[in-house]
C-alpha positions as CSV (number, residue, x, y, z in Angstrom):
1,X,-0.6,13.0,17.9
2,X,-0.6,12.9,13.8
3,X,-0.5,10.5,11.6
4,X,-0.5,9.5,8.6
5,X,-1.5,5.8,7.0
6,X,-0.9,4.8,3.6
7,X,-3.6,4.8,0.8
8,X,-3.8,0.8,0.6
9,X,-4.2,0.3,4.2
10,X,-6.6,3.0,4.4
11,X,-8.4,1.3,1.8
12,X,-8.2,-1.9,3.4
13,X,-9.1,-0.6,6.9
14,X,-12.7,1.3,5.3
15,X,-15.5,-1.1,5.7
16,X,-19.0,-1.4,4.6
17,X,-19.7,-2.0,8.7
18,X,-19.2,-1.0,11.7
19,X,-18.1,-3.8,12.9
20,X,-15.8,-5.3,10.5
21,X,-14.7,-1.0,10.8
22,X,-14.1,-1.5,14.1
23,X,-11.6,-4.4,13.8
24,X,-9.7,-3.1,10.8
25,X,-9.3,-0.3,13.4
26,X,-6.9,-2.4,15.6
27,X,-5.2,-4.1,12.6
28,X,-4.0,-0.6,11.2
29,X,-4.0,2.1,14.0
30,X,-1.8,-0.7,15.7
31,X,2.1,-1.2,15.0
32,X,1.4,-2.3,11.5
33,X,1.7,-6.1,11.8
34,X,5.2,-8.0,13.0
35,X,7.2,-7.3,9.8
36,X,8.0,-4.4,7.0
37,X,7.1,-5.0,3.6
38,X,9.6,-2.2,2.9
39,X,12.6,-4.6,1.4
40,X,10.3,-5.4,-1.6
41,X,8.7,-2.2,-2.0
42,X,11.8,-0.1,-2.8
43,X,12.6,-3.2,-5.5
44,X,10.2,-2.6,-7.0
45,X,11.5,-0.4,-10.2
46,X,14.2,-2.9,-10.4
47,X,12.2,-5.9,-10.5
48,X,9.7,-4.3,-13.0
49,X,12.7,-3.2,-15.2
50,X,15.0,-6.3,-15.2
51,X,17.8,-4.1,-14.8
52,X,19.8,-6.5,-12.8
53,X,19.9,-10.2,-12.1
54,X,17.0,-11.3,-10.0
55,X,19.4,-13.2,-7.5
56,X,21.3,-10.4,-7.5
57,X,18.3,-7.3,-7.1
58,X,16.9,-9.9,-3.9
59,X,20.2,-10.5,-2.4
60,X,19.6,-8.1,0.2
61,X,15.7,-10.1,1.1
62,X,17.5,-13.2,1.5
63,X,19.5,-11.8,4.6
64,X,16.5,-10.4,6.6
65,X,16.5,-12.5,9.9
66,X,12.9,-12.8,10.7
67,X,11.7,-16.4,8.8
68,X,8.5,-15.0,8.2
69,X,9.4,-11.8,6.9
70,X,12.0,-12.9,4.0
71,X,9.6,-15.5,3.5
72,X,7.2,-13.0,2.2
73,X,9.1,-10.2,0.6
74,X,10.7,-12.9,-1.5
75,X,7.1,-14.2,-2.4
76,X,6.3,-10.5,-3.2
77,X,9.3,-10.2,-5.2
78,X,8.8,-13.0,-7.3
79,X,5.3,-12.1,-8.3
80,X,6.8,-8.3,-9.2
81,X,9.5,-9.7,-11.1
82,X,6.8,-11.6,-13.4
83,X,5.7,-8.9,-14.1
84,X,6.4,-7.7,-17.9
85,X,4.4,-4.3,-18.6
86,X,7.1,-2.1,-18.0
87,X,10.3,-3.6,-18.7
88,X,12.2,-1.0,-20.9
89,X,10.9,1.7,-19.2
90,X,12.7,4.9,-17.6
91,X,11.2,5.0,-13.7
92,X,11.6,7.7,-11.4
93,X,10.4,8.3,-7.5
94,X,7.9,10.4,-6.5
95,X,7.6,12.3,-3.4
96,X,5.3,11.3,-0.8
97,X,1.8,14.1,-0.9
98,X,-1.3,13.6,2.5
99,X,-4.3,13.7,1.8
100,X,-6.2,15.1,4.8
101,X,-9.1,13.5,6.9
102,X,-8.9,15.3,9.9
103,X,-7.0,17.6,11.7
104,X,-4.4,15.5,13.1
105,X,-5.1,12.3,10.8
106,X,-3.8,12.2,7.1
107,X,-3.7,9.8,4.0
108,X,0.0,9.2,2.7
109,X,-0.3,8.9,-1.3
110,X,2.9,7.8,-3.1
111,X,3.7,5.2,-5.6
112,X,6.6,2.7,-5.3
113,X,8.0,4.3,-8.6
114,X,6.8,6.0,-11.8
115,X,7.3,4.0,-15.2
116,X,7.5,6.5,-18.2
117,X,5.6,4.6,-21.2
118,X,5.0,6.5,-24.6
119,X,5.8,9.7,-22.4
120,X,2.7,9.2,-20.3
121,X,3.8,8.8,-16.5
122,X,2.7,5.3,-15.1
123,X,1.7,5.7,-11.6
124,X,2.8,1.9,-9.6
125,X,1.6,1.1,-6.3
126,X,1.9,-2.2,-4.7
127,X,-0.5,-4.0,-2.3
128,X,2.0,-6.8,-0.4
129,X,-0.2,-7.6,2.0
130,X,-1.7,-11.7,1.9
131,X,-4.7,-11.2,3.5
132,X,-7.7,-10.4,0.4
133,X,-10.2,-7.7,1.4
134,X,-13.1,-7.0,-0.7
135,X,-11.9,-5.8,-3.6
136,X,-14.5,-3.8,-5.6
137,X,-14.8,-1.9,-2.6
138,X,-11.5,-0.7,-2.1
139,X,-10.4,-0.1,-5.5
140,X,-12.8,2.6,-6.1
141,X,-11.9,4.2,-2.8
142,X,-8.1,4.2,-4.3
143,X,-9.5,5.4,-7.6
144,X,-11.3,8.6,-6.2
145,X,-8.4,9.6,-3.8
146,X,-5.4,8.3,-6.5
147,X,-7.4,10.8,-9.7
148,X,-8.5,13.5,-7.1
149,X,-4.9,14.3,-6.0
150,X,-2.5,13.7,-8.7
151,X,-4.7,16.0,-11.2
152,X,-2.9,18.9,-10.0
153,X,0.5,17.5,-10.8
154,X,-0.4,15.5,-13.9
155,X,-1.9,16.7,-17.5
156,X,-2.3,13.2,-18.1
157,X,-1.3,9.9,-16.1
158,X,-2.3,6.3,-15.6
159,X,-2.3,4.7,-11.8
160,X,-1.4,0.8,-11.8
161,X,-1.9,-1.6,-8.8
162,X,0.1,-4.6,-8.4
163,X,-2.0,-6.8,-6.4
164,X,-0.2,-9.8,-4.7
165,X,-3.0,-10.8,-2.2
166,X,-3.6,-14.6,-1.4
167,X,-6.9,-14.5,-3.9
168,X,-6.9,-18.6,-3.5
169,X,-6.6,-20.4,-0.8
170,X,-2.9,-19.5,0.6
171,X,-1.0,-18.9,-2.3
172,X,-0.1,-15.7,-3.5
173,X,-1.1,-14.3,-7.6
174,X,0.0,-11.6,-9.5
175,X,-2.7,-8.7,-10.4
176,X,-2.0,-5.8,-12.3
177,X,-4.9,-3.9,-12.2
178,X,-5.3,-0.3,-14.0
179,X,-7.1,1.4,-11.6
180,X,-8.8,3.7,-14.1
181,X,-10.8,1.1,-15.4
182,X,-13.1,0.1,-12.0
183,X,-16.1,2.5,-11.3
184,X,-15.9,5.3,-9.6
185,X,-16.5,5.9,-6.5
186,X,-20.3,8.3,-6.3
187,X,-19.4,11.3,-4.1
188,X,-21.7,10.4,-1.4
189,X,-20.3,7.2,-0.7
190,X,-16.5,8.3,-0.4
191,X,-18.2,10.9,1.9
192,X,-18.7,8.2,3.5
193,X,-16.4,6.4,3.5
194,X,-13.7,9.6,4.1
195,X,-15.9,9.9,7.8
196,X,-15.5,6.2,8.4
197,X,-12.0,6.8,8.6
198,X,-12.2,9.8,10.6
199,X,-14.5,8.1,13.2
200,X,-12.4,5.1,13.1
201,X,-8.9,7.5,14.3
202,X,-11.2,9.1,17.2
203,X,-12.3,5.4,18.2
204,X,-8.4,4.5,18.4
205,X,-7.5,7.9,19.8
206,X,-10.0,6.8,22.6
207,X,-9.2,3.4,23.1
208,X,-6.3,2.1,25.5
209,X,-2.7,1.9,24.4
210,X,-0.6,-0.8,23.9
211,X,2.9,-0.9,25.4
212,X,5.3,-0.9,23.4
213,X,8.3,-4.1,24.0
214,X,11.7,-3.9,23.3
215,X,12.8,-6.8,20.8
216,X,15.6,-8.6,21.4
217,X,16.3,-9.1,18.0
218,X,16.3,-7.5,14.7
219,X,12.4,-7.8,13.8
220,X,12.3,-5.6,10.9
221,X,8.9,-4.2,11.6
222,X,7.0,-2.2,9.4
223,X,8.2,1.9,9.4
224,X,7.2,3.0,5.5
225,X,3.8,1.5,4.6
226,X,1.5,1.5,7.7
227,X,0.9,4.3,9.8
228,X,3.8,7.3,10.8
229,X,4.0,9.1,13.5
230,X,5.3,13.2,12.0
């Protein structure tokens, strides 16, 4: 069995404990919640740029069938579309690089688009995802992996998170933060926190499995941002 999780779940799922490890284990070595957040995420050059109408660039949000689901893309999109920094710019995708944990268990690094600014490429990821984690901790985690990696493919770069968690109570705000400017992370905590995640995938390997029910509806769950199966 391989996988492969995304950078801001695995960032997420890495705790300072063994226990709160543990159930971050479940949340994201599970079927990656009850809805994609993929609608949104491949708006998200479009809504940056302004290139179209927003009624128009969401249209295709507003006819997902699961309440819940359109209910939070479309809270995602709004926040993106507020968003000023990189209107004007020319954006381009990237492809999708691992970053390897263990032998069967990968990170998947790649940004929902790439904003050219002054010719300097603009690396943009977004976090969708309501629930806040702590976030000092994680954004170094992102930092280390994010710099390590795109070093080879980059002379020079910037990395950007959009950050729509519920920081306040239940209602979503918009965070762009330039991951370049938190502290990085010392190499003998992301080693770590790189074996956390490894012990974490042999604790799920080992656990029992969930069946797996056929909807009987259109639920739009999540297939581009959790975890893949290669």
């Amino acid at each position: 069995m391989s996988r492969t999780v995304d950078i801001i779940d695995a960032a997420r799922m890495t705790a300072s404990t063994s226990r709160e490890t543990t159930s971050r284990v479940s949340q994201y070595f599970g079927d990656a919640g009850p809805f994609s957040y993929g609608g949104v995420r491949k708006l998200t050059p479009i809504l940056l740029g302004g290139t179209l109408p927003y009624t128009v660039a969401v249209s295709g949000l507003e006819k997902i069938k699961f309440d819940l689901a359109r209910k939070c893309n479309l809270e995602v999109a709004q926040l993106i579309a507020k968003c000023e920094t990189f209107c004007g710019s020319t954006f381009y995708p990237l492809k999708k690089i691992v970053y390897a944990v263990d032998r069967d268990f990968s990170l998947s690094l790649r940004p929902e688009t790439v904003a050219v600014v002054n010719g300097i490429p603009n690396l943009i990821f977004l976090q969708p995802r309501k629930n806040p984690t702590p976030w000092a901790y994680n954004s170094s985690f992102m930092r280390r992996v994010l710099e390590e990696v795109y070093a080879d493919y980059f002379d020079e770069f910037k990395i950007w998170l959009i950050d729509t968690e519920a920081v306040i109570g239940n209602v979503r705000q918009l965070a762009l933060v330039d991951l370049q400017s938190v502290p990085s992370m010392s190499e003998r905590e992301f080693t770590r926190r790189i074996a956390s995640l490894r012990q974490a995938w042999r604790l799920h390997l080992m656990g029992p499995k969930q069946k797996r029910q056929k909807p009987d509806r259109p639920d739009h769950r999540q297939t581009g941002f959790g975890f893949l199966e290669e």
